[in-house]
DRENRO-118722 format. One record per atom (N, C-alpha, C): x, y negated, z negated; chain; atom name. Coordinates in Angstrom, 1 decimal. Layout:
<pts>
+--------+--------+--------+--------+-------+
|     xx |     yy |     zz | chaine | atome |
+--------+--------+--------+--------+-------+
|      X |      Y |      Z |      A |    CA |
...
+--------+--------+--------+--------+-------+
</pts>
This chain:
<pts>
+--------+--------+--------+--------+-------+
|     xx |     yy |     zz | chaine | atome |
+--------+--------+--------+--------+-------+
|   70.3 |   38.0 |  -33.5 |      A |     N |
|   70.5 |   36.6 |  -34.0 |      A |    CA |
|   72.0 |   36.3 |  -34.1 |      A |     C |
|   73.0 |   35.3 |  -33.8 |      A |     N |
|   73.6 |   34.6 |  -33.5 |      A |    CA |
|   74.4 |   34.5 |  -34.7 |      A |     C |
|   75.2 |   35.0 |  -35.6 |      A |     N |
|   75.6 |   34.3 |  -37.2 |      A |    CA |
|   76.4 |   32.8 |  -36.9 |      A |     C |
|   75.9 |   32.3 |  -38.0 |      A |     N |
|   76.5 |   31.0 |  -37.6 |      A |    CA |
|   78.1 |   30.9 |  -37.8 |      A |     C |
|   78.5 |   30.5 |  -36.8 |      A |     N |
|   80.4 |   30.1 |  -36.6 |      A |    CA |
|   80.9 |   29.3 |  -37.8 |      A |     C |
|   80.3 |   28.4 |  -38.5 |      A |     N |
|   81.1 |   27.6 |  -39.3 |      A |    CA |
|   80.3 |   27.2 |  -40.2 |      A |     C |
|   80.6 |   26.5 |  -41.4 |      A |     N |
|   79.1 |   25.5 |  -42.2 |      A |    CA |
|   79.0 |   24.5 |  -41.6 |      A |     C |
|   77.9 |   23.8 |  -41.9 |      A |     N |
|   78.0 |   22.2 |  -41.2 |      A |    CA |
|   77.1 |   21.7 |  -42.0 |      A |     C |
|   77.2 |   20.7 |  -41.8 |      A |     N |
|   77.3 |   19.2 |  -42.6 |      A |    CA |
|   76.5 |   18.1 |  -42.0 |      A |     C |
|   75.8 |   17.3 |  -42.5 |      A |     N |
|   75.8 |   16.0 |  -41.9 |      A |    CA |
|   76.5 |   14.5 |  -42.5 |      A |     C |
|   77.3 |   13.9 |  -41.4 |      A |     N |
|   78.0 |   13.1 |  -41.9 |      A |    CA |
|   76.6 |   11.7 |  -41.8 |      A |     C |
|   76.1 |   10.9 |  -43.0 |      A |     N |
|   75.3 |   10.1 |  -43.6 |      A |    CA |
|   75.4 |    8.7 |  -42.1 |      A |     C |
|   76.5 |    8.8 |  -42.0 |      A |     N |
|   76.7 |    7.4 |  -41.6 |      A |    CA |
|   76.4 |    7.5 |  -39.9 |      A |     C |
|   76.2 |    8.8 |  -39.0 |      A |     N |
|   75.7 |    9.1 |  -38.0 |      A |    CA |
|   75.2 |    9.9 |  -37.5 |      A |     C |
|   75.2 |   10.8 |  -38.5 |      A |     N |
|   74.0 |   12.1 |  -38.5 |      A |    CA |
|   74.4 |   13.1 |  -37.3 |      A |     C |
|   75.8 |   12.7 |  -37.1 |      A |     N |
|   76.2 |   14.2 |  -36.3 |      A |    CA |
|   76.9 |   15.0 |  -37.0 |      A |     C |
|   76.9 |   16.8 |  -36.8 |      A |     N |
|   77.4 |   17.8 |  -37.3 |      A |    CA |
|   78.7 |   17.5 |  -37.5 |      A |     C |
|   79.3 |   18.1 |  -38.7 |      A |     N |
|   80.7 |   17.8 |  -38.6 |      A |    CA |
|   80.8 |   19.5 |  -39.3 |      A |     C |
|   82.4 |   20.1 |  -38.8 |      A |     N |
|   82.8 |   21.3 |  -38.4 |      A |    CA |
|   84.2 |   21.7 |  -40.3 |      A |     C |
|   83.4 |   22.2 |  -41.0 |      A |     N |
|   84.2 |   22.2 |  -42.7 |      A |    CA |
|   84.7 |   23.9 |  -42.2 |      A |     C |
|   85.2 |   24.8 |  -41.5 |      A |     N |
|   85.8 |   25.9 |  -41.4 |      A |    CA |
|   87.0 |   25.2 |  -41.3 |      A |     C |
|   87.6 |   25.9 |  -41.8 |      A |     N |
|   89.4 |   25.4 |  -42.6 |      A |    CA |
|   90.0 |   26.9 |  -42.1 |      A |     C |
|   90.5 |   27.1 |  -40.5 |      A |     N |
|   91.0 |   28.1 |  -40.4 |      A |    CA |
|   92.4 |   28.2 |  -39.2 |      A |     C |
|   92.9 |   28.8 |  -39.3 |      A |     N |
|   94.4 |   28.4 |  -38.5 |      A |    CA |
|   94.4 |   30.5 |  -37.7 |      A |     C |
|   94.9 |   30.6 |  -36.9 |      A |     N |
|   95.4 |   31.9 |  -36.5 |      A |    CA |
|   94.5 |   32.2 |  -35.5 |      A |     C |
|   94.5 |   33.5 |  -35.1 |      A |     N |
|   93.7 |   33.9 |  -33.5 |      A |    CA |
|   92.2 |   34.3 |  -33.9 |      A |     C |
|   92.4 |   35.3 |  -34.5 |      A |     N |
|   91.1 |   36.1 |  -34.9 |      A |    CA |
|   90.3 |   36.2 |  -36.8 |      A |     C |
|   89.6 |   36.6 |  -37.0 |      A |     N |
|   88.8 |   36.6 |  -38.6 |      A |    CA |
|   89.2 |   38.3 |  -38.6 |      A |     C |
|   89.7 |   38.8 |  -39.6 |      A |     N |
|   89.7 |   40.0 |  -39.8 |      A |    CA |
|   88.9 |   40.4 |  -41.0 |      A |     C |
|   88.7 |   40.0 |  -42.0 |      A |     N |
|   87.9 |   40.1 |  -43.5 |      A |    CA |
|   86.7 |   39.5 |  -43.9 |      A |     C |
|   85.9 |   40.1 |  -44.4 |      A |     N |
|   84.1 |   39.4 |  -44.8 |      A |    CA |
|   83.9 |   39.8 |  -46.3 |      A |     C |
|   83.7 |   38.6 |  -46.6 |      A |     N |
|   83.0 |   38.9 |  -48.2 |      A |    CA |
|   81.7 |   38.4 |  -48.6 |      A |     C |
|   81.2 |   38.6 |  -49.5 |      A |     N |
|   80.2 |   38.0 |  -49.8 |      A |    CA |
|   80.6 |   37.1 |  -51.3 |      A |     C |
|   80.3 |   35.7 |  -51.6 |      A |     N |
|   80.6 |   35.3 |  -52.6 |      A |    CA |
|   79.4 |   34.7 |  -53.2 |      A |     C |
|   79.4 |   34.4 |  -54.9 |      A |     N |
|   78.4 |   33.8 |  -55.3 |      A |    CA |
|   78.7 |   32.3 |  -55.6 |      A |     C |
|   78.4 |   31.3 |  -55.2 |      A |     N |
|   79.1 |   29.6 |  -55.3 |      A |    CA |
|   78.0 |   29.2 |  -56.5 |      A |     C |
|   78.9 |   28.6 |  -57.6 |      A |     N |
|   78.1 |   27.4 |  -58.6 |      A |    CA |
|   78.6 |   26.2 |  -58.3 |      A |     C |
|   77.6 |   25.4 |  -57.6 |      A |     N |
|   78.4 |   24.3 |  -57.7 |      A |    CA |
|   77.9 |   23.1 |  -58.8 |      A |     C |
|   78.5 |   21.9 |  -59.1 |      A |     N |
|   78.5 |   21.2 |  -60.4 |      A |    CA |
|   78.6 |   21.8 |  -61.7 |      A |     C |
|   79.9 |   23.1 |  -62.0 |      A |     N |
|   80.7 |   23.2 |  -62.6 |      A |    CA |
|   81.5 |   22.3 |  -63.6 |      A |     C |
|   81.2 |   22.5 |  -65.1 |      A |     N |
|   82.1 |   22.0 |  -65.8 |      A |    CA |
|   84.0 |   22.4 |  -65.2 |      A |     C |
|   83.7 |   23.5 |  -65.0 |      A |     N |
|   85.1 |   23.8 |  -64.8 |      A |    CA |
|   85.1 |   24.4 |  -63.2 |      A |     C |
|   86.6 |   24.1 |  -62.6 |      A |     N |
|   86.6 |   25.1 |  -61.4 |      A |    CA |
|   87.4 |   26.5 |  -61.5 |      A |     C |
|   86.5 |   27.7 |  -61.5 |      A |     N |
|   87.6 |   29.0 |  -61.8 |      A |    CA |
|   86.7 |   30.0 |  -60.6 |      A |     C |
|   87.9 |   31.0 |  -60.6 |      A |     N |
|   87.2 |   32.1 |  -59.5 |      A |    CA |
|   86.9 |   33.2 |  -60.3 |      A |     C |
|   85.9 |   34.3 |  -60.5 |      A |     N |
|   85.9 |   35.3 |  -61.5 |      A |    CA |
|   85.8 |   36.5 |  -60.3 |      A |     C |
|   86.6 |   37.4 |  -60.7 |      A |     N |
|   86.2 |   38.4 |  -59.8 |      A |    CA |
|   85.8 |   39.4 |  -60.8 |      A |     C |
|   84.9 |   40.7 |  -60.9 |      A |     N |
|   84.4 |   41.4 |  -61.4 |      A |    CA |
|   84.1 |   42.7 |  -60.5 |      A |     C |
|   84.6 |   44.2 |  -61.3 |      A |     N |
|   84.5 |   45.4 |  -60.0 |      A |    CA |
|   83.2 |   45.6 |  -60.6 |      A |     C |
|   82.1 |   46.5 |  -60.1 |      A |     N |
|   80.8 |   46.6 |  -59.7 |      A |    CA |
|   80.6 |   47.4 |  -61.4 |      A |     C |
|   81.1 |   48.0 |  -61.6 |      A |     N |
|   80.8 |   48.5 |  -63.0 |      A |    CA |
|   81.1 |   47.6 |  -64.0 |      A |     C |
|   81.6 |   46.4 |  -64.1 |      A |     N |
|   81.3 |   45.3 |  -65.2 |      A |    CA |
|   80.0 |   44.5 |  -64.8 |      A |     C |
|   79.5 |   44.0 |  -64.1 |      A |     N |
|   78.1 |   44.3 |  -63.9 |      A |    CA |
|   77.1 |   45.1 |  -63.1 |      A |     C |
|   75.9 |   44.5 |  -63.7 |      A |     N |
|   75.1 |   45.5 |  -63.0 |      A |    CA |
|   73.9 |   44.8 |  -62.3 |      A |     C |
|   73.7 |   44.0 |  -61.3 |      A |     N |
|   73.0 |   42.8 |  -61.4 |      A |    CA |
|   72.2 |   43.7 |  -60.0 |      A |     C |
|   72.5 |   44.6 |  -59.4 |      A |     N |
|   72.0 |   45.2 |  -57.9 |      A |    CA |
|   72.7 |   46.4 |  -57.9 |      A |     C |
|   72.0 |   47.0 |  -56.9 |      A |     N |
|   73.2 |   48.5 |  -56.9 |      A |    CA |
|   73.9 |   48.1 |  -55.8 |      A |     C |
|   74.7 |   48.9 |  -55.9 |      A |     N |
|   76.5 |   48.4 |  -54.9 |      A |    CA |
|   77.2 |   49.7 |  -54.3 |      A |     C |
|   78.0 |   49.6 |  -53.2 |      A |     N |
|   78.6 |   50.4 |  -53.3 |      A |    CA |
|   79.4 |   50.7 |  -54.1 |      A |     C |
|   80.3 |   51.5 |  -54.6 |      A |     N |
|   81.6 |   51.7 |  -55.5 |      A |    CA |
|   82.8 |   50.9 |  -55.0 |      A |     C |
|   82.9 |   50.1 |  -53.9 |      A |     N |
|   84.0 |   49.5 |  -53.7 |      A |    CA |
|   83.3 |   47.9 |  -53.6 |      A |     C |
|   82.3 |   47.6 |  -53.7 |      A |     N |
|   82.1 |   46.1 |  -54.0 |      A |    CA |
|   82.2 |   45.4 |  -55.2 |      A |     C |
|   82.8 |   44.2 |  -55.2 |      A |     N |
|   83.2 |   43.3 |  -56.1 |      A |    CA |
|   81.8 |   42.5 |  -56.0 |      A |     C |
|   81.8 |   41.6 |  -57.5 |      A |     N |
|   81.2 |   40.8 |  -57.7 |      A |    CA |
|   81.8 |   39.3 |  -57.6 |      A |     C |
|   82.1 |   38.1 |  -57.1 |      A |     N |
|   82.9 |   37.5 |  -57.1 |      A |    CA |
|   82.0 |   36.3 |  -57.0 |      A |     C |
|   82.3 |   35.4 |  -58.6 |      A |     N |
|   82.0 |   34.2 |  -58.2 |      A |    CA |
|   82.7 |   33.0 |  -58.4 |      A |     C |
|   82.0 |   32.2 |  -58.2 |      A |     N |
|   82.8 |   30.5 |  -57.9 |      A |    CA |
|   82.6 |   29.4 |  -57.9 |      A |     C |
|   83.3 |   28.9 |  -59.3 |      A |     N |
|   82.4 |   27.5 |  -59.8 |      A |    CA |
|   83.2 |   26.7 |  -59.4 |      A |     C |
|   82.6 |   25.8 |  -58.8 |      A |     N |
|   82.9 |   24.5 |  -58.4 |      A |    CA |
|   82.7 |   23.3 |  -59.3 |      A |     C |
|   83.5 |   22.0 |  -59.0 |      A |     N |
|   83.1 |   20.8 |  -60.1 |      A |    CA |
|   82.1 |   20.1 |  -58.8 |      A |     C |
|   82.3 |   20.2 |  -57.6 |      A |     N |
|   81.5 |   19.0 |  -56.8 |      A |    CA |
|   80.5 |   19.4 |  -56.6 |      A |     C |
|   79.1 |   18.5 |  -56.3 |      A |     N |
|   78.0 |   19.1 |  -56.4 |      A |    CA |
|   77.4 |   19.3 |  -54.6 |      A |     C |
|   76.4 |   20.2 |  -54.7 |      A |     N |
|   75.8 |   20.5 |  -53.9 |      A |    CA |
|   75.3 |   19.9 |  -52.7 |      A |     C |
|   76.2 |   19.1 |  -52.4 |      A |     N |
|   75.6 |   17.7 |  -52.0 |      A |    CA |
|   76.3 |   16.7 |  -50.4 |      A |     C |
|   75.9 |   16.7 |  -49.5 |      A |     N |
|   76.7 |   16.4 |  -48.1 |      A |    CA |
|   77.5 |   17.2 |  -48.1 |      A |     C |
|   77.3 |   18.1 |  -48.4 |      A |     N |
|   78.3 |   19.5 |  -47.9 |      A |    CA |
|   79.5 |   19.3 |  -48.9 |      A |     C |
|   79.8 |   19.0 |  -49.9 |      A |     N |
|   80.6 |   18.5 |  -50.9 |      A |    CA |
|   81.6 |   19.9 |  -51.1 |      A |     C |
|   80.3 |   20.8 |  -51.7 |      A |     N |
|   80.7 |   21.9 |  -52.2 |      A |    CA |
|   81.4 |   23.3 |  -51.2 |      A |     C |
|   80.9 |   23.3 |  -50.2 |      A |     N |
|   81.0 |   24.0 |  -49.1 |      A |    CA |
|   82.7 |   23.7 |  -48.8 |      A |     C |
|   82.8 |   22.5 |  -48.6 |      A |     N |
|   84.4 |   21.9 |  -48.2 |      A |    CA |
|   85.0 |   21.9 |  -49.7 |      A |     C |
|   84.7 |   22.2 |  -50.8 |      A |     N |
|   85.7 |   22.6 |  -51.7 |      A |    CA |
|   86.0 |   23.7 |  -52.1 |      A |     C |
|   84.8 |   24.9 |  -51.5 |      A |     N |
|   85.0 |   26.0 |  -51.6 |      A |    CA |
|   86.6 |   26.5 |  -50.5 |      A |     C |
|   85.7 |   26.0 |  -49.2 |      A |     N |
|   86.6 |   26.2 |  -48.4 |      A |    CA |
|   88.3 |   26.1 |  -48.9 |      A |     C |
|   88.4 |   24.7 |  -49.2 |      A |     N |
|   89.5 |   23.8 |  -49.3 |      A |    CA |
|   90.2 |   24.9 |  -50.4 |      A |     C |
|   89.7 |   25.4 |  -51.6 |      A |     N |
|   89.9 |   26.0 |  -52.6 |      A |    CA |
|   90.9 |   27.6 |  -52.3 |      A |     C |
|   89.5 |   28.0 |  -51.3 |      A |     N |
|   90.4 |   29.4 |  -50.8 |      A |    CA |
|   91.3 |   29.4 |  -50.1 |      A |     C |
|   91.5 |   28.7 |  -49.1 |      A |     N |
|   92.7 |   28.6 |  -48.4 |      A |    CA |
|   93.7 |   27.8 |  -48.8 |      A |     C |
|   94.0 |   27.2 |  -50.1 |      A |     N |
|   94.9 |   26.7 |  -50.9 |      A |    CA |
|   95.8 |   28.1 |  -51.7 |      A |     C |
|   94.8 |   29.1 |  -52.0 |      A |     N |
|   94.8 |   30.4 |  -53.3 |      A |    CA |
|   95.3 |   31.5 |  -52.1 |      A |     C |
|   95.0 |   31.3 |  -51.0 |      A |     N |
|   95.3 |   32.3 |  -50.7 |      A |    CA |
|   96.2 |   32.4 |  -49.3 |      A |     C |
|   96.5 |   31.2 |  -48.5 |      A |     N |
|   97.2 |   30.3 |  -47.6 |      A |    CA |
|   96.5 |   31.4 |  -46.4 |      A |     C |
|   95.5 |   31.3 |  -46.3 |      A |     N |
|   94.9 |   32.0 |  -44.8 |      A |    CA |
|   93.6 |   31.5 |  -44.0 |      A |     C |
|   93.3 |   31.4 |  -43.0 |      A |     N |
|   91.6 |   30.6 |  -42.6 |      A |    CA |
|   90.6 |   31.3 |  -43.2 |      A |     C |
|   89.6 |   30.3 |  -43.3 |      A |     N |
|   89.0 |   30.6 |  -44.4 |      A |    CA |
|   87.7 |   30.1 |  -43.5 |      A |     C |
|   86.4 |   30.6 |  -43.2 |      A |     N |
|   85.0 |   30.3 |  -42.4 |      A |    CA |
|   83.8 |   30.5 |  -43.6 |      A |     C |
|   82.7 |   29.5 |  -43.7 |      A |     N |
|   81.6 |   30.3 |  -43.8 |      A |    CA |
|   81.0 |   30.4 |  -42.6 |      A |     C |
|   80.5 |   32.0 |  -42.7 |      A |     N |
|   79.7 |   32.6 |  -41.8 |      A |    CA |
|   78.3 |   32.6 |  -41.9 |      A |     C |
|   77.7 |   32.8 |  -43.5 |      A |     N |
|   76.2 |   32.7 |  -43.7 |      A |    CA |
|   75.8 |   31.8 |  -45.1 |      A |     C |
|   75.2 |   31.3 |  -45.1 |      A |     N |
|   74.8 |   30.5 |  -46.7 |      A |    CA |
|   75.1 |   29.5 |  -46.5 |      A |     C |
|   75.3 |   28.9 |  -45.9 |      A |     N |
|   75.7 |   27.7 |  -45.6 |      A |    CA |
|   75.2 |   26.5 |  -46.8 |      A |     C |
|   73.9 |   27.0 |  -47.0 |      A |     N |
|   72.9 |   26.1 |  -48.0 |      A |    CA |
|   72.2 |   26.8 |  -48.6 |      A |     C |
|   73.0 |   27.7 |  -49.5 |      A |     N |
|   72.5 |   29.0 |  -50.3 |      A |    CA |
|   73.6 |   29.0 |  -51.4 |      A |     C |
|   73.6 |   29.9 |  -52.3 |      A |     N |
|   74.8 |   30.3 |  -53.1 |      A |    CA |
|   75.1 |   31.2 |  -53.1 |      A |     C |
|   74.5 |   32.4 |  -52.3 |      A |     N |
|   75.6 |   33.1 |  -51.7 |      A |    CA |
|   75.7 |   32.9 |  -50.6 |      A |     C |
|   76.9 |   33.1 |  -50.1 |      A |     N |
|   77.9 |   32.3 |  -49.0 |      A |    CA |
|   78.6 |   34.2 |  -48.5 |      A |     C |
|   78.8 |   34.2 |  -47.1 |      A |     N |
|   79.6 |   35.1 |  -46.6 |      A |    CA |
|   80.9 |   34.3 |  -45.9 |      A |     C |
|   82.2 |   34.9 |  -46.4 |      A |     N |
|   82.6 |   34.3 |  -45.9 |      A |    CA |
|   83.9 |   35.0 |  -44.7 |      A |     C |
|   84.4 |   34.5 |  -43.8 |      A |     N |
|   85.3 |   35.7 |  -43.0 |      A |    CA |
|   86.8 |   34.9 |  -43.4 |      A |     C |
|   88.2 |   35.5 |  -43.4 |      A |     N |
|   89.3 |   35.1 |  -43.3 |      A |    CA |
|   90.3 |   35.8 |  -42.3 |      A |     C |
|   91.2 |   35.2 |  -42.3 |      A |     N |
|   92.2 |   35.7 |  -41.4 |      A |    CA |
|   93.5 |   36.7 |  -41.8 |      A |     C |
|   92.9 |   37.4 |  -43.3 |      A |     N |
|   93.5 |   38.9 |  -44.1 |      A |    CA |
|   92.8 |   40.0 |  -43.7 |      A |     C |
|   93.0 |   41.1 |  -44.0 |      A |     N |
|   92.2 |   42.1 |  -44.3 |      A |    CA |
|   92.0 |   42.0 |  -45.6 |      A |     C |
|   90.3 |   42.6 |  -45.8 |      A |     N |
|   89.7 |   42.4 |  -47.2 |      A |    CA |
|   90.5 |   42.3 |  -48.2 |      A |     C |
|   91.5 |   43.6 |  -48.1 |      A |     N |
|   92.0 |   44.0 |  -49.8 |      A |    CA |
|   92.9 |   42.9 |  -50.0 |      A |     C |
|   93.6 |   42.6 |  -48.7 |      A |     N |
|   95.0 |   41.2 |  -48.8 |      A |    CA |
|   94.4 |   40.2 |  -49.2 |      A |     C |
|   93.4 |   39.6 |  -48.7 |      A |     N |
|   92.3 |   38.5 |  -49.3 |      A |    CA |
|   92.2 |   39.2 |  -50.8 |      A |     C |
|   91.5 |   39.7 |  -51.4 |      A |     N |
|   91.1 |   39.8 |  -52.9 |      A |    CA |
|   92.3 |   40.2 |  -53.6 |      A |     C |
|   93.3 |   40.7 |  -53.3 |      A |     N |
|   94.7 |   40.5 |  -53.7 |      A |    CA |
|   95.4 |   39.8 |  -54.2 |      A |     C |
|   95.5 |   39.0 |  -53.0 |      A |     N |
|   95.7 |   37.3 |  -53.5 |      A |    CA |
|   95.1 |   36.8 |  -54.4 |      A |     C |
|   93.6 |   36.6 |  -53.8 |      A |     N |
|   93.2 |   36.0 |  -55.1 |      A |    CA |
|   93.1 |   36.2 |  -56.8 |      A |     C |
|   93.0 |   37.4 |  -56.7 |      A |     N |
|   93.9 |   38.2 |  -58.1 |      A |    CA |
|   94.9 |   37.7 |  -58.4 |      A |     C |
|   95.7 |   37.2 |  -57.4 |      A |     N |
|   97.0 |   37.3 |  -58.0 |      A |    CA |
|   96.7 |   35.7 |  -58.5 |      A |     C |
|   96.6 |   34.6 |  -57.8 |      A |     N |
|   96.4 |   33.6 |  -58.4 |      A |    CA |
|   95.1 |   32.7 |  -59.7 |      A |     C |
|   94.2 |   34.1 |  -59.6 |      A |     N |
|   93.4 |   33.7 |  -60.8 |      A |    CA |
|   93.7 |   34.5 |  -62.2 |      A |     C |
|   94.9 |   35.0 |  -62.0 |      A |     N |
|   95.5 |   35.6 |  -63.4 |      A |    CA |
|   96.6 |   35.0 |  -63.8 |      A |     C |
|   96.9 |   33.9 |  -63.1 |      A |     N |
|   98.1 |   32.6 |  -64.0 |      A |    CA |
|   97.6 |   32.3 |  -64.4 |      A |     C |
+--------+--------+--------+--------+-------+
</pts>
């Protein structure tokens, strides 16, 4: 099966696909898996290493990482603020690959993993 290239959307006013991957550079080097809330009181990223929770078994190097959003679930609202979000935090292309209309979302970037969760470390501890 085929993973899908980008999220997509329907735009209301003609009901053709519109393309919300926000990515710049040649190739995707990084995959994560993320958990999205969207319609969020607040918008924050939490990252968590595998032994602060215990919600599934994990390998010893997966993170838990989730992500509340304020916009809701809704014409793709959330999907393009996630997007819009990561590649603001971490200035690199940013794809969903799977979940498109799920809350967990896989996503690929244009870091290697650790450089991606890095970053984002670094900007969700100001």
């Amino acid at each position: 099966m085929k993973p899908l290239s980008t999220a997509h959307g329907y735009d209301n006013k003609n009901s053709q696909e519109k393309d919300v991957s926000i990515a710049h550079g040649i190739g995707f080097m990084g995959r994560l898996t993320l958990k999205v809330f969207p319609a969020s009181k607040k918008e924050r990223i939490e990252i968590h290493n595998n032994g602060q929770k215990q919600q599934r078994s994990k390998t010893a190097n997966e993170l838990d990482i989730t992500v509340r959003l304020r916009q809701k679930a809704q014409d793709n609202k959330a999907n393009i603020a996630l997007l819009k979000l990561l590649k603001k935090l971490t200035h690199t292309g940013v794809r969903i690959v799977a979940g498109a209309k799920n809350r967990l979302k896989v996503i690929e970037f244009d870091q290697t993993r650790e450089e991606f969760i890095d970053s984002l470390r670094a900007k969700t501890a100001e």
